[in-house]
N, C-alpha and C positions, 0 to 999 in steps of 0.2 A: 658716582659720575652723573651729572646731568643729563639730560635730553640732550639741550643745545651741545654739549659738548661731544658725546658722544654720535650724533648727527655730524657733526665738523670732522672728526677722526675717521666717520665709517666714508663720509666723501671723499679723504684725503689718500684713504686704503682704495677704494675702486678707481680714483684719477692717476695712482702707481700703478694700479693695475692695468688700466689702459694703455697707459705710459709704456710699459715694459711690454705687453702682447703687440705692438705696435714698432717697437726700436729693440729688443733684443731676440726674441723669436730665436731661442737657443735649439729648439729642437726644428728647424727648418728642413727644407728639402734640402737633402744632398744634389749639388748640380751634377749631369751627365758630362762625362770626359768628354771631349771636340775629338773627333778624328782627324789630323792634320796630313792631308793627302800630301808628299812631300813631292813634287814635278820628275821626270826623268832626269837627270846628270846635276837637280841641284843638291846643295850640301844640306845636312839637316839645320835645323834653325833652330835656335839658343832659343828655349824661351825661359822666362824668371820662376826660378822654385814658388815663390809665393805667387805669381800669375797664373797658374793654369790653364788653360784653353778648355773653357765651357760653353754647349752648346745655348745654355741660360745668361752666360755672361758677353758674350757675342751677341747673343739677341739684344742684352741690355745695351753693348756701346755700339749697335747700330744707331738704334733711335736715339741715344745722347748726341753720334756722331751728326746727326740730322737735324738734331734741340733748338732753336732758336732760343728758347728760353735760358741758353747758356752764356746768352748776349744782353750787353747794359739795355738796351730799346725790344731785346726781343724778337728783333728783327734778322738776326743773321747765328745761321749754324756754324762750323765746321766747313762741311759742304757747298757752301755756299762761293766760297774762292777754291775749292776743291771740285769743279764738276766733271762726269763721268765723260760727257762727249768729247771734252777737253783733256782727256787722261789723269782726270781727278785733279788738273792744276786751274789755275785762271790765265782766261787767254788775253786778259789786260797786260798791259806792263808793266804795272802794279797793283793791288787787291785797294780797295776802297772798304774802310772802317765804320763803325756804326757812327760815327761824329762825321762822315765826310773825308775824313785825314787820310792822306794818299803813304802807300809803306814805299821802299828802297830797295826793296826787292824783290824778285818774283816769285810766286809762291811756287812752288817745287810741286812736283806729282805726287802722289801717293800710289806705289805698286810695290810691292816686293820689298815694306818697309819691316820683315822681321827678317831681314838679312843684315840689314844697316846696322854699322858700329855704329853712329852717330848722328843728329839731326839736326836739322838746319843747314844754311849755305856754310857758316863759320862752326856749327858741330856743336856749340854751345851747351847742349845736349846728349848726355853718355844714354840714356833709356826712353823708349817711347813714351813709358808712364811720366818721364820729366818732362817730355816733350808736349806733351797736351795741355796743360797748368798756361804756358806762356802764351800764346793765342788770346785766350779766354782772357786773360786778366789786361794784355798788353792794350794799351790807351787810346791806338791808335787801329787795332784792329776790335775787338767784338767788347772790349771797355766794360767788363763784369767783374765786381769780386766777387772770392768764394763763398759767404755769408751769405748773399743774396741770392746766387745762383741756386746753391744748394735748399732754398727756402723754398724757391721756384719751381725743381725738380721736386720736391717735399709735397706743395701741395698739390702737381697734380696725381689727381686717383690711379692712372695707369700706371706711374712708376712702382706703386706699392709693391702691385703683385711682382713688376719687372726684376725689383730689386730681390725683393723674398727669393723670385726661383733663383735666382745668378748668387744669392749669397747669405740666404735664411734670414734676414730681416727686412724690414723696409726701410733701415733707418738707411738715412742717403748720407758721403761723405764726399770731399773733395778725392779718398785715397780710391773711393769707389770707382767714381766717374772716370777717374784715368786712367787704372786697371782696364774698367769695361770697353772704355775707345778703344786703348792700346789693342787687346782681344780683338777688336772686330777688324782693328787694321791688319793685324798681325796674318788675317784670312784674306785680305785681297791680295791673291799671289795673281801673279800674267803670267802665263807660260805654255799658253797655245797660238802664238804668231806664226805665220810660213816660219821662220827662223827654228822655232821649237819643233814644228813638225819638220821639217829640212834633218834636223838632227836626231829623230827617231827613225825618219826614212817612211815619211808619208807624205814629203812636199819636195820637189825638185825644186831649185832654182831656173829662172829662167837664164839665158847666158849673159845678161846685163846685169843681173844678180847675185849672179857668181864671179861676175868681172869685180862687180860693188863689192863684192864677199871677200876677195883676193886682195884687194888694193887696202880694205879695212885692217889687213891681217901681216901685210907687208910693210918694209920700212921704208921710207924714202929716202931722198935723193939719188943720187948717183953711184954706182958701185965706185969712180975712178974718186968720188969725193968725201963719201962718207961710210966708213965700214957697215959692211954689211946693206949698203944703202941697192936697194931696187925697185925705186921710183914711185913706192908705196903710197897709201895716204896715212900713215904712221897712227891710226888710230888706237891699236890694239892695246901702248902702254897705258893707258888711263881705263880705255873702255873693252879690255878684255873678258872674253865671256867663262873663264876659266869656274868661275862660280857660277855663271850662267845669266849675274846681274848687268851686265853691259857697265858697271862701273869698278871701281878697284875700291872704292868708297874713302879716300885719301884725299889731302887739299894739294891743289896744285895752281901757280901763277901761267895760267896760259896764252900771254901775250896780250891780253888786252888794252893795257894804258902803261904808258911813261912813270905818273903818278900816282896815287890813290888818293882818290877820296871816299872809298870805303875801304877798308884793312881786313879787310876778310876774316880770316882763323887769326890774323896778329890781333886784332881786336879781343880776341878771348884769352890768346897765351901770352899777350905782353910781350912779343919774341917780334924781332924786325925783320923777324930769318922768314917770319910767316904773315909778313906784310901781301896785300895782293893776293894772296890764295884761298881758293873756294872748294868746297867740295863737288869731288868729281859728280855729275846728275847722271842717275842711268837712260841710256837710250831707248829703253819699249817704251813703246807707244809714241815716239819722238816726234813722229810724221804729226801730231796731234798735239801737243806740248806747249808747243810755240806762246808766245815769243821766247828766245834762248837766252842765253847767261845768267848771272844772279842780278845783273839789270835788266833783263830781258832788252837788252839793245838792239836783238840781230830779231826779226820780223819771220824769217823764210830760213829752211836749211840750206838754200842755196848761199845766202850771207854768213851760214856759220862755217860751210866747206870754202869759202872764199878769204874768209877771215886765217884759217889753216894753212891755206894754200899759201898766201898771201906772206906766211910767215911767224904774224906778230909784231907786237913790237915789242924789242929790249925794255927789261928793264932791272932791277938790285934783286930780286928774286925772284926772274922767269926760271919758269923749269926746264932743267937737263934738257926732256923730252922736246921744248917748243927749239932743235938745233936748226932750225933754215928760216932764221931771221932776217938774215939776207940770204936773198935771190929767190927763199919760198920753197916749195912743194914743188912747183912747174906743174900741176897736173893738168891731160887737155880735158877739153870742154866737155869729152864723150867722158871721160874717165872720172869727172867731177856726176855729171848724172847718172852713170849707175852707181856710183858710192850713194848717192840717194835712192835707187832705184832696191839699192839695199838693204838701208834705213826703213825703208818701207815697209819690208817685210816682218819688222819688228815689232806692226801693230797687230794687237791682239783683238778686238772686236767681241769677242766672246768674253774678255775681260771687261769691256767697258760696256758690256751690256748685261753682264749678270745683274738678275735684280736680286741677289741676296746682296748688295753692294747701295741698294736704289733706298730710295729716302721712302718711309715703312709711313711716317705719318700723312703721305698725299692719297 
């Protein structure tokens, strides 16, 4: 064998060797198990056999969750239409993309999202880990493919060690990154608002809160008009707290327009039966949310109890639920403020100020 040759072969043996101590790291650190504190009265939470909750892998999809480098300009996280003060949503009426391009709908909060069967307004989405992929790539919001993203996350030096502890290699993947988001989301639970202390028996209501509390949990209309009816503000069928998420996580048409010009969940099942319906949004942190619907139409919850009150309007698949199309709710004015006086107490504050939540690279 030659010099030259043998010189070619011994570089091409130490450049696999690099190669593999660098992307396979077979005998990596075993990640530490997550302790998943489960809140008082809620139910345990499904998580994925091959997801895990690690304290390494958590670590990891914070700072992805925060990434700007997961975006085509590099300019926009996750977080970004997600902020905390805001209850992790955007208080725009719609999020603005790294090109400019305005979306069609609001972005939704992030709390209590490993409870969710589904994600997005139309559900489009059965798993959080599918749930992350569309953001990133979609055109109009953070305009990255995965090629480039993950070349991004690749070269900088911090993810190395990131990736090793969370999953014994550095090599980065698209299946990684949205495992590790999911993970981090999977840990922002709320569930210290007055509302949650009220129900271990460390927060009274005030009596406008418990008027709010009554009326959320009552039916309306009229006993002479509608069984069962006791002039309630009929909240309870969509956003009962029976799970403890203020939503029942189901699509439902709740009176908003005659017509559609967005199709909601029919958009994804092809079904006309599921024209106009959205998935129910949970109410913590609501008072903060704002703007409301999946158009973010309504500015103020006084416009969304008024929009309830008010009825609805008819349309080929309002729900059951929206029955006082005509003539409304009737609720008075006093009975309309503490149902918000209510809502209120389903902000968490210690939720939107945890900083294992807070963006790690500032």
């Amino acid at each position: 064998m030659t010099t030259r040759r043998f010189t070619y072969l011994f570089l091409i043996a130490i450049a696999s060797l690099l190669w593999t101590c660098k992307h396979e790291a077979p005998e990596g650190p075993t990640a530490t198990p997550y302790n998943l504190v489960i809140p008082p009265f809620f139910p345990p939470m499904d998580i994925p056999a091959d997801n895990p909750l690690t304290v390494e892998g958590i670590q990891l999809g914070r700072y992805l969750f925060w990434e700007k480098k997961l975006s085509g300009n590099d300019a926009m996280s996750c977080g970004t239409c997600h902020l905390p003060e805001h209850g992790f949503s955007d208080p725009n009426q719609f999020s603005t993309g790294i090109n400019g391009d305005v979306g069609t709908r609001q972005a939704m909060p992030l709390v209590n999202m490993g409870w969710s069967t589904s994600f997005f307004w139309d559900g489009r989405e059965p798993t959080l880990e599918a749930q992350i992929a569309d953001p990133i790539v979609n055109p109009i919001e953070m305009d990255e493919n995965w090629d480039r993203a993950i070349e991004q996350i690749d070269s900088d030096p911090k993810y190395d060690a990131l990736f090793y502890k969370a999953y014994g290699s550095t090599e980065v993947t698209q299946e990684k990154i949205s495992k590790a988001i999911a993970s981090f989301l999977r840990t922002m639970i709320s569930a210290n608002s007055k509302f949650d202390k009220q129900r271990i028996g460390q927060y009274q209501f005030t009596p406008e809160e418990q008027h709010g509390f009554d009326l959320f949990l009552t039916e309306g209309g009229s006993p002479d008009e509608v069984p069962g009816g006791s002039f309630g503000a009929d909240c309870f069928h969509c956003h009962g707290f029976g799970s403890m998420q203020m939503t029942d996580y189901l699509f439902h048409n709740n009176g908003l327009d005659a017509t559609f010009s967005d199709l909601g969940r029919g958009g994804v099942t092809g079904s006309i039966y599921d024209n106009g319906k959205f998935k129910t949004p949970t109410l913590r942190n609501v008072e903060l949310t704002g703007p409301y619907m999946h158009d973010g139409r309504f500015t103020t919850l006084e416009q969304v109890i008024e929009h309830y009150n008010s009825g609805g309007i008819p349309s080929a698949t309002i729900d059951p639920f929206m029955k006082f199309t005509v003539g409304g709710l009737q609720l008075s004015a006093e009975s309309k403020s503490d149902l918000i006086a209510f809502l209120k107490c389903l902000t968490d504050t210690s939720f939107l100020q945890n900083p294992a939540f807070s963006d790690p690279h500032e």
